[in-house]
C-alpha positions as CSV (number, residue, x, y, z in Angstrom):
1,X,-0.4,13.5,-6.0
2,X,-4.0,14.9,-5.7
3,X,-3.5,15.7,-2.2
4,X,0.3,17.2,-2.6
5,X,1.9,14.4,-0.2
6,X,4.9,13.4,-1.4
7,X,5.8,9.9,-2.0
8,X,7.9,7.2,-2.9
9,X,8.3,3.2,-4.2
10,X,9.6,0.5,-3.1
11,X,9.7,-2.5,-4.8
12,X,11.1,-6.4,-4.1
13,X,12.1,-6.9,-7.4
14,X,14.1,-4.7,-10.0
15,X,11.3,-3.3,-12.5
16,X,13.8,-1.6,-14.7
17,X,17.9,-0.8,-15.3
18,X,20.6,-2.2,-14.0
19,X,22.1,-1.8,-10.5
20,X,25.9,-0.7,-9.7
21,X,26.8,-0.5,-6.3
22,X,28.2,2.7,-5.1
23,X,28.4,3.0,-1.4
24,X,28.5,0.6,1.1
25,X,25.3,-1.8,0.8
26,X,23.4,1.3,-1.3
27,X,23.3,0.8,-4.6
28,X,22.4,2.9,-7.8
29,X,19.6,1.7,-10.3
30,X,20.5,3.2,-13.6
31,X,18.6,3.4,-16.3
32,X,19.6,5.0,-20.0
33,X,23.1,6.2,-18.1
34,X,20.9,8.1,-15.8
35,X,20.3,7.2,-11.8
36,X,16.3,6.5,-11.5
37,X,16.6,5.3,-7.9
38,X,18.6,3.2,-5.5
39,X,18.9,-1.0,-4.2
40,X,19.2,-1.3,-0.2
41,X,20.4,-4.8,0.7
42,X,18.4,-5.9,4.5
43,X,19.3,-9.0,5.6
44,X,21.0,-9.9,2.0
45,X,17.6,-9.1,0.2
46,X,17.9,-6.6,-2.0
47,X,14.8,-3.6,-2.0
48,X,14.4,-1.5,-4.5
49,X,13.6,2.3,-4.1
50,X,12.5,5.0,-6.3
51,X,11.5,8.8,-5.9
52,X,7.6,9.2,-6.5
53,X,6.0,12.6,-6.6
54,X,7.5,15.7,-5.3
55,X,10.9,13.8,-4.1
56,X,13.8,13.9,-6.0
57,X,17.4,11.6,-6.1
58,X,18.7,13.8,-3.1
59,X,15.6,13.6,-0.9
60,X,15.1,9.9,-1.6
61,X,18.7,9.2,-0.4
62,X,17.7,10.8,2.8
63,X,14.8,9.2,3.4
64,X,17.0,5.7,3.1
65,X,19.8,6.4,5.1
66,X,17.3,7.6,8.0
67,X,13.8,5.4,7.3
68,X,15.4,2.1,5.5
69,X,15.5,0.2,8.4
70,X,12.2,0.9,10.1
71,X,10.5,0.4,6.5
72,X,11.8,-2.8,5.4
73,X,11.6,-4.5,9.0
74,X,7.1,-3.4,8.1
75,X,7.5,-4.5,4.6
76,X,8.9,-7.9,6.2
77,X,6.3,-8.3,9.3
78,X,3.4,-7.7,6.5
79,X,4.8,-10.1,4.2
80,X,5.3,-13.0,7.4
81,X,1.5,-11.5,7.9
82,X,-0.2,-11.8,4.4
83,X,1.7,-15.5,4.3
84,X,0.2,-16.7,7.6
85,X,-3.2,-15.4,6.4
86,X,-2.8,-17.0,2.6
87,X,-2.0,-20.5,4.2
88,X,-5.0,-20.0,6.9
89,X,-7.5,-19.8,4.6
Protein backbone atom coordinates (compact mmCIF):
# COMPACT_ATOMS: atom_id res chain seq x y z
CA UNK A 1 0.00 0.00 0.00
CA UNK A 2 2.79 2.45 0.74
CA UNK A 3 4.12 2.13 -2.59
CA UNK A 4 0.60 2.10 -4.56
CA UNK A 5 1.12 -1.59 -5.96
CA UNK A 6 -1.81 -3.34 -5.90
CA UNK A 7 -2.14 -6.66 -4.35
CA UNK A 8 -3.87 -9.59 -3.44
CA UNK A 9 -4.17 -12.96 -0.96
CA UNK A 10 -4.08 -16.12 -1.21
CA UNK A 11 -4.50 -18.43 1.31
CA UNK A 12 -4.49 -22.61 1.81
CA UNK A 13 -7.10 -22.50 4.20
CA UNK A 14 -10.57 -20.70 4.40
CA UNK A 15 -9.87 -17.73 7.09
CA UNK A 16 -13.49 -16.55 7.06
CA UNK A 17 -17.37 -17.27 5.35
CA UNK A 18 -18.50 -19.92 3.73
CA UNK A 19 -17.88 -21.07 0.16
CA UNK A 20 -20.75 -21.68 -2.61
CA UNK A 21 -19.64 -22.75 -5.83
CA UNK A 22 -20.73 -20.77 -8.69
CA UNK A 23 -18.94 -21.56 -11.88
CA UNK A 24 -17.17 -24.32 -12.87
CA UNK A 25 -14.30 -25.18 -10.31
CA UNK A 26 -14.51 -21.12 -9.06
CA UNK A 27 -16.15 -20.72 -6.20
CA UNK A 28 -17.60 -17.63 -4.12
CA UNK A 29 -16.39 -17.04 -0.39
CA UNK A 30 -19.23 -15.17 1.20
CA UNK A 31 -19.25 -13.59 4.08
CA UNK A 32 -22.35 -11.59 5.87
CA UNK A 33 -24.39 -12.31 2.39
CA UNK A 34 -21.74 -10.45 0.73
CA UNK A 35 -18.85 -12.03 -1.86
CA UNK A 36 -15.28 -11.23 -0.03
CA UNK A 37 -13.34 -13.27 -2.50
CA UNK A 38 -13.26 -16.53 -4.44
CA UNK A 39 -11.99 -20.73 -3.78
CA UNK A 40 -10.01 -22.14 -6.98
CA UNK A 41 -9.82 -25.95 -6.78
CA UNK A 42 -5.90 -27.12 -8.43
CA UNK A 43 -5.40 -30.56 -8.40
CA UNK A 44 -8.62 -31.05 -5.91
CA UNK A 45 -7.04 -28.57 -3.32
CA UNK A 46 -8.91 -25.91 -2.83
CA UNK A 47 -6.99 -22.05 -2.66
CA UNK A 48 -8.38 -19.34 -1.40
CA UNK A 49 -8.22 -15.84 -2.93
CA UNK A 50 -9.02 -12.39 -1.87
CA UNK A 51 -8.69 -8.76 -3.34
CA UNK A 52 -5.95 -6.79 -1.33
CA UNK A 53 -5.38 -3.12 -1.96
CA UNK A 54 -6.48 -1.26 -4.97
CA UNK A 55 -8.25 -4.55 -6.59
CA UNK A 56 -11.59 -5.10 -6.38
CA UNK A 57 -14.19 -8.45 -6.92
CA UNK A 58 -14.00 -7.79 -10.78
CA UNK A 59 -10.19 -7.32 -11.14
CA UNK A 60 -9.50 -10.31 -8.76
CA UNK A 61 -11.68 -12.53 -11.03
CA UNK A 62 -9.41 -11.62 -13.85
CA UNK A 63 -6.38 -12.10 -12.29
CA UNK A 64 -7.69 -15.93 -11.58
CA UNK A 65 -9.00 -16.86 -14.70
CA UNK A 66 -5.57 -15.60 -16.44
CA UNK A 67 -2.70 -16.10 -13.40
CA UNK A 68 -4.37 -19.12 -11.24
CA UNK A 69 -2.49 -21.66 -12.81
CA UNK A 70 0.99 -20.16 -13.00
CA UNK A 71 0.47 -19.07 -9.20
CA UNK A 72 -0.61 -22.13 -7.62
CA UNK A 73 1.90 -24.41 -9.63
CA UNK A 74 4.88 -21.52 -7.41
CA UNK A 75 2.80 -21.82 -4.34
CA UNK A 76 3.19 -25.73 -4.79
CA UNK A 77 7.07 -25.89 -5.95
CA UNK A 78 7.74 -23.60 -2.70
CA UNK A 79 5.80 -25.62 -0.47
CA UNK A 80 7.75 -29.15 -2.04
CA UNK A 81 10.85 -26.57 -1.37
CA UNK A 82 10.30 -25.30 2.31
CA UNK A 83 9.41 -29.24 3.11
CA UNK A 84 12.71 -30.61 1.62
CA UNK A 85 14.54 -27.81 3.55
CA UNK A 86 12.41 -28.42 7.04
CA UNK A 87 13.28 -32.27 6.87
CA UNK A 88 17.19 -31.39 5.80
CA UNK A 89 17.92 -29.64 8.65
Amino acid sequence: MVLGIPSIGIAKSLLVGKVTVSQGDLGRIVLDGKTVGFAVKADGIPRYWSAGYSIGLGGLKSVIRRYAPVCLRAMSESDREARKQILSA
